[in-house]
N, C-alpha and C positions, 0 to 999 in steps of 0.2 A: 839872232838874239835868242838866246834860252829863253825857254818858258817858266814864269814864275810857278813854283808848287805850292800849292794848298798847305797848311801845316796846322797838325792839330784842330781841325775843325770836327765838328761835333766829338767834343772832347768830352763826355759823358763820365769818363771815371777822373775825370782830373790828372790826367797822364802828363801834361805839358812842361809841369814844373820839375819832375823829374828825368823829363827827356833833356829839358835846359842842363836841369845838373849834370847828366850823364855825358849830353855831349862836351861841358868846358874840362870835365873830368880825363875824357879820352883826349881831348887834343894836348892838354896840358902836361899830363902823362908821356905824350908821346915828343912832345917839345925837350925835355927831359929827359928822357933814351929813346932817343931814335933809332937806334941799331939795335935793337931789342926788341923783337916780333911777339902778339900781345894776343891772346883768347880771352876773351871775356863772357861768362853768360848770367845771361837772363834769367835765372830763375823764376818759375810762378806757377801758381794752379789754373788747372782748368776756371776760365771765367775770368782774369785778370786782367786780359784785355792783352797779351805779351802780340800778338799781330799788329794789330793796329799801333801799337807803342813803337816794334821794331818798324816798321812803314812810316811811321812820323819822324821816330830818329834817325831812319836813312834819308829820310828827305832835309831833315834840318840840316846836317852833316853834307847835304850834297849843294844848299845853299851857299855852302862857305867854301865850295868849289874842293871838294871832296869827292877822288873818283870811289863811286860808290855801286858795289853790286849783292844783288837781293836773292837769295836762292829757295825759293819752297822745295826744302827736300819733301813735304810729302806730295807734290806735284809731279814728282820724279820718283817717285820710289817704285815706280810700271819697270824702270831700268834697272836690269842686275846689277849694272857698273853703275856706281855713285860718282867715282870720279871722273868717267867722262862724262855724267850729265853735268859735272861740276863746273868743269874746263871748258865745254859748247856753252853756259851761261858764261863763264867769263871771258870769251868769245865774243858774244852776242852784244856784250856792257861794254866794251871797251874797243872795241872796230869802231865805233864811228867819231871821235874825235882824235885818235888815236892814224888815223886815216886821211887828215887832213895835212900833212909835209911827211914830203919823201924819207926822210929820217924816222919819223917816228910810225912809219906803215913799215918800214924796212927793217926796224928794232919789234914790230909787233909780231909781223911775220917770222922772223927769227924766234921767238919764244912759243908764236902758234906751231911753228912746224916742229917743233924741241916736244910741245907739249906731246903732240899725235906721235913720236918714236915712243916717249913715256907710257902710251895705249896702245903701244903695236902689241907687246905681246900679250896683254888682254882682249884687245880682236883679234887675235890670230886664235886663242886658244876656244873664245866664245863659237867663231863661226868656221872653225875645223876641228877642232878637239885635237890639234894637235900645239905643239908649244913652238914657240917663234922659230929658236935654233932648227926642230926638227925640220918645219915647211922648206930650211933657206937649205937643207940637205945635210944635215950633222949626225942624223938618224934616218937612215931609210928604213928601218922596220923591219930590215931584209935578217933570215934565220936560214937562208938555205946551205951556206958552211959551218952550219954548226955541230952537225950531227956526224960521226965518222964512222969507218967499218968495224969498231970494237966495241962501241957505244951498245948497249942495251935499250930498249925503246924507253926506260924510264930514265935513264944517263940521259939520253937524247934531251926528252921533255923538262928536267933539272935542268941542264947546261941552258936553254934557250929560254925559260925563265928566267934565270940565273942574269944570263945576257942581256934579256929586255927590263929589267931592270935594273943593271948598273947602266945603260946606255938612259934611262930614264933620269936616272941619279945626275946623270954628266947633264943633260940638259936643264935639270931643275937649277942646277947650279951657274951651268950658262944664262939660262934668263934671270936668275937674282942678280946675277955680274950686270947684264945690258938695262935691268931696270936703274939699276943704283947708279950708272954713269948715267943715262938718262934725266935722271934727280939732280943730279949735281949739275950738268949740264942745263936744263930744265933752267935752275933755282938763278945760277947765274946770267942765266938769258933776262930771266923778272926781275934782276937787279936794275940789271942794262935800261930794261925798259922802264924801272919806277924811278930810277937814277932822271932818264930823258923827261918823262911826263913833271918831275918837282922843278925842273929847272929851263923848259922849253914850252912848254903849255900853261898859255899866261893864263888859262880858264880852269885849271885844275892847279892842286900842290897835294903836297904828300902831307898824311899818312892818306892811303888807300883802303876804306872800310867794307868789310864781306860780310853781309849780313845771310844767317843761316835761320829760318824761321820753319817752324814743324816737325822738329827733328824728333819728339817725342812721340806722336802718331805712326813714323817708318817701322818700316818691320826690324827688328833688332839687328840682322846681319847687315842691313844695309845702314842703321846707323851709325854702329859699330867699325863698321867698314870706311865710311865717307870722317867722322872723326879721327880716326887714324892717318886715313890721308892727310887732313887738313894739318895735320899733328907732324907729321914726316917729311910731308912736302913742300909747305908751303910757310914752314918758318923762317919769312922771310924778311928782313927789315924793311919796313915804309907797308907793311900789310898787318892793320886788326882787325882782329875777326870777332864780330859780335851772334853770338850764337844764344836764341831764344828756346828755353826746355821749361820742363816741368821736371825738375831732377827726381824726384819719387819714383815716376812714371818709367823715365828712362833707365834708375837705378832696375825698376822690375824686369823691363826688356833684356838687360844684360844677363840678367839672372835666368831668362828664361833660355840663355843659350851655354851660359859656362852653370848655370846650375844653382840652388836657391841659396847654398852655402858659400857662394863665391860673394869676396866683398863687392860689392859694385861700387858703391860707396867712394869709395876709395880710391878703387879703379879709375872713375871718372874724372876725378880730380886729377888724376895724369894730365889730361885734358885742358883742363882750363886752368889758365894764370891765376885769374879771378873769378870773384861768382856775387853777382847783385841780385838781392829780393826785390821784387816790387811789390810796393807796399796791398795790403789787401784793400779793396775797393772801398768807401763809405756806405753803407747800408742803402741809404736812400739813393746813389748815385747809383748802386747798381740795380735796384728795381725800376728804375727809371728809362734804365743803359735797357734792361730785358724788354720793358714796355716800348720803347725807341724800335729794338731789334723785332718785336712780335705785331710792332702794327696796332698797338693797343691804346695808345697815350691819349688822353683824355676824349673816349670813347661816350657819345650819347647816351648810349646803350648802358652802361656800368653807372651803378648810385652803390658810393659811398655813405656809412652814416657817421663819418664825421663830417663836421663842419669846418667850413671854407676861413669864416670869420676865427678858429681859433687855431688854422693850420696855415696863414698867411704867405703866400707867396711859394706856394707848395703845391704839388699836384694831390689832391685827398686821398686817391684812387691809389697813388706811386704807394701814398705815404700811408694807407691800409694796409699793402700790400709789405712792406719793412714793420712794419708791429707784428703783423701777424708772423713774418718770418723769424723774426726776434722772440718771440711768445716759445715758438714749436723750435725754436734753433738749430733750424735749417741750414745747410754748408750753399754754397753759391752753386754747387750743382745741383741739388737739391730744389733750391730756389727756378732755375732756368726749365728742371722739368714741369716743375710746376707752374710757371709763364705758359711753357711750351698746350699745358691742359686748359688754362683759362682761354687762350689767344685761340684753342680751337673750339673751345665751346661760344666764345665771341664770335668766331667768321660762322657760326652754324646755326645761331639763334635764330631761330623763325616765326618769333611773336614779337607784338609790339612792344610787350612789357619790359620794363626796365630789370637788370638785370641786377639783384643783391649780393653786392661784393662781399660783403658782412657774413653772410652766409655761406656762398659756393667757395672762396678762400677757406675757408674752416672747413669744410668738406673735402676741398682739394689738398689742401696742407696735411688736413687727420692720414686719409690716405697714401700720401707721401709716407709718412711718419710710420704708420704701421696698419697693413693691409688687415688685420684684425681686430683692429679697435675700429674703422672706418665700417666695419661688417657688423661688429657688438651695436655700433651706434645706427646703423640701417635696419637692425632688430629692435630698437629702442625705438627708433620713430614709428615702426609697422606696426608695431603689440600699444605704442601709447603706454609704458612699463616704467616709470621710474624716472628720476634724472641721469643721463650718459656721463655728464660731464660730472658730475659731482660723486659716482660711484666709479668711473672708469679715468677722469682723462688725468688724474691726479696718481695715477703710476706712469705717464709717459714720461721720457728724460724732457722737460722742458721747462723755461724761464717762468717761475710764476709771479718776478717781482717787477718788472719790464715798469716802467714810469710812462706817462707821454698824458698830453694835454686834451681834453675833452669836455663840451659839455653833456656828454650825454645824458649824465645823472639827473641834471636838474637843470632845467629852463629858467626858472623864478631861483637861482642862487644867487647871494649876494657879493659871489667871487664872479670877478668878469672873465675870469680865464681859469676856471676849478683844474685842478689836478685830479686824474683817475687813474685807477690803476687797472692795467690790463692784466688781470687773475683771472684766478680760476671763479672768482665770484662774478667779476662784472663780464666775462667771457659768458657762464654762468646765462647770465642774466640775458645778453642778447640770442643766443641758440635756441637755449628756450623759449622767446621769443618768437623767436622764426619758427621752431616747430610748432608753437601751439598759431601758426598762423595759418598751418598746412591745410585745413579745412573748413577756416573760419565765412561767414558770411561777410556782405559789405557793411549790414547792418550792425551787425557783431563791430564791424569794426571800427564805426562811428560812436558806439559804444565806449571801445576802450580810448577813444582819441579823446571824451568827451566826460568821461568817469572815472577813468584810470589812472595811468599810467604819467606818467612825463619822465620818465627815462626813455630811451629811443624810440621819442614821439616821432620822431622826425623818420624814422623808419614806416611808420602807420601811417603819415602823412601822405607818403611818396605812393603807397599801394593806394588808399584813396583816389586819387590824384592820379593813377594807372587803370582802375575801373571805370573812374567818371569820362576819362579822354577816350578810351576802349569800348565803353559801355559795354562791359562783360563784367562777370565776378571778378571775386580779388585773384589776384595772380596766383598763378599755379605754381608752389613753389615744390609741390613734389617730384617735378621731372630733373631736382637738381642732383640729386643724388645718380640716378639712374646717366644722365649727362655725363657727370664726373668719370660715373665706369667705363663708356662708352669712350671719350676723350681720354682714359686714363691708358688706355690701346697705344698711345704713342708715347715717345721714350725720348 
């Protein structure tokens, strides 16, 4: 009995509903022309999740008894040859059911041993530098009648160049002959064999899906190279091929081999039948998805100063962490290095203090944003000079109109759910804040809990409430700056 697969579990970006679509999309397509072999790719950015997408839609697809094989070309890109590491994965996925009646180990074989002529004269030429025909004796290399008694020592040296290279010429031409009957030979043997497996293997049917995932990360010759193949070789009916890129990415790779004027663009689309986007992530799903990934989700250690009662059934901490990204509009990579600073400044913290998301996000995000304004404002906090945010942060390109729910403003409001807006004012308002907290006493600060304030009381509260549990001063919130730099080391 096959083993049930997991499917879409911890579905963090909401991939599920699109995998459904994609897969009744491919089968129904392929119900339809069947004899018409199908590339399809995945388009998406860094961050989109296109792994784990391609890995659930191979499993969903392989549920419905779909033979199914998974290739990380950049698992393989250690190999010069793309297409024999291609051909040993598909080796590897289809030996063992394929292996159970004589007939259908007999049709496997047939197409394995067809494949390995298809690589003969790429191992021959890899581990002798010499070309298939020459090894079998077409070329021996031999130059010692070439030279005769009339010849001048440079006649000689012409003639035997001359020589070694049209004998070069006859063999390049011999192995394009022996690959291309190989291919065809090849192609009909995988008929043979997808012909058996639709119609004899009551635990599989056709169509046969090959999923290609990382193609974008490989080194360009070798993506370049295994696309082609898959593009020449293996157009073959009862085989789609679902190939995950980031086409931008891949478009630059091409470019970095035929040149920055070469369309790639274009080029690529040789390639693929079709091309699906997947949609970009939900904001909050994907600060959520990086918090998941960094080990950070709802961490002790981390205070929030929103509140729980007006972000219901939300993580406060995810959902600080998507304002503030939305505020400075940050791209998802952007976003992940900046997870990647906060999750290291998390596993390192070595006081008991709670740790002011409110604050170190706005530290970590400024410096994301622009290593100069994060410097202007580390001289703003040391000198005590001015407001940062109200003479500097209002030239950065960022969202100053951003909506979301809060009661920071006011505790005694008569709206049970106020709307705030997260500006440059109410931004404003909490930074400074925090800085003028950088040296305050405890007393000082039962002061402003007590005389003040009631905008991000709830911020005064919490440090309170970290000196009395500590019985130390109020938190040291100067070492966040200096942290930031330190963790900002990683990339």
């Amino acid at each position: 009995m096959e083993q049930k697969l997991a499917i879409w579990e911890d579905d963090l970006l909401n991939r599920k509903k699109e995998g459904k679509f994609l897969s009744e999309y491919l089968l129904k397509r392929y119900s339809n022309t069947p004899n018409k072999p199908f590339v399809l790719n995945i388009n998406a950015e860094w961050g989109f999740g296109k792994t784990y997408f391609l890995k659930n839609l191979s499993k969903e697809l392989a549920t419905q008894k779909h033979p199914v094989i998974y290739f990380d070309a950049w698992q393989n890109d250690y190999s010069d040859q793309p297409l024999l590491a291609f051909i040993s994965e598909m080796n590897t996925s289809l030996k063992p059911f394929l292996s159970k009646s004589a007939q259908g180990k007999k049709l496997f074989d047939k197409a394995w041993n067809t494949s390995k002529k298809l690589l003969m004269p790429i191992l021959v030429k890899k581990f002798t530098g010499l070309t298939y025909d020459q090894l079998m004796g077409e070329f021996d290399g031999s130059t010692e009648n070439i030279k005769n008694e009339n010849d001048t020592e440079d006649d000689a040296t012409k003639n035997e160049v001359e020589s070694v290279l049209s004998k070069l010429a006859e063999s390049a031409l011999s192995d394009h002959e022996t690959v291309r009957k190989s291919i065809t030979t090849f192609k009909e043997n995988m008929a043979k064999l997808l012909s058996y497996i639709d119609k004899n293997i009551s635990s599989k049917q056709l169509p046969m899906f090959i999923f290609i995932d990382e193609l974008d990360r490989c080194r360009p010759n070798y993506a370049i190279e295994l696309l082609e193949n898959i593009k020449h070789i293996f157009d073959i009916p009862g085989i789609m091929f679902v190939i995950a890129t980031d086409s931008k990415q891949l478009s630059h790779s091409i470019n970095a081999v035929y040149g920055q004027n070469f369309a790639s663009e274009r080029y690529l689309k040789r390639f693929f039948d079709q091309e699906y986007n997947l949609t970009k992530p939900d904001n909050y799903a994907f600060a959520q998805y990086l918090f998941e990934l960094h080990g950070i989700t709802k961490d002790e250690k981390l205070f929030s100063p929103l509140e729980q009662e007006v972000y219901k059934d939300k993580d406060i901490n995810v959902e600080l962490f998507t304002l503030y990204a939305s505020f400075f509009k940050l791209g998802l990579r952007d976003q992940e290095q900046v997870a990647t600073v906060l999750s290291a400044i998390v596993l390192t913290w070595q006081t008991t203090d709670s740790i002011h998301l409110g604050y170190l996000l706005f530290l970590i995000m400024l410096k994301q944003c622009s290593n100069s304004y994060f410097y202007n404002f580390k001289e703003t906090v040391n000198t005590k000079k001015g407001s940062f945010i109200k003479n500097n942060l209002d030239q950065l390109n960022i969202d100053i109109s951003f909506q979301y729910k809060s009661n920071f403003e006011s505790r005694n409001s008569m709206i049970s759910t106020p709307k705030f807006e997260l500006n440059l004012y109410s931004l404003n308002n909490l930074i400074e804040l925090y800085t003028s907290l950088l040296d305050i006493d405890v007393m000082q600060l039962y002061n402003l809990k007590y005389n003040n304030i009631s905008v991000h009381s709830n911020v005064i509260e919490k440090m309170i409430s970290d000196t009395q549990k500590n019985n130390q001063s109020v938190p040291n919130l100067n070492i966040y700056l200096n942290l930031v730099l330190q963790a900002g080391q990683f990339s």
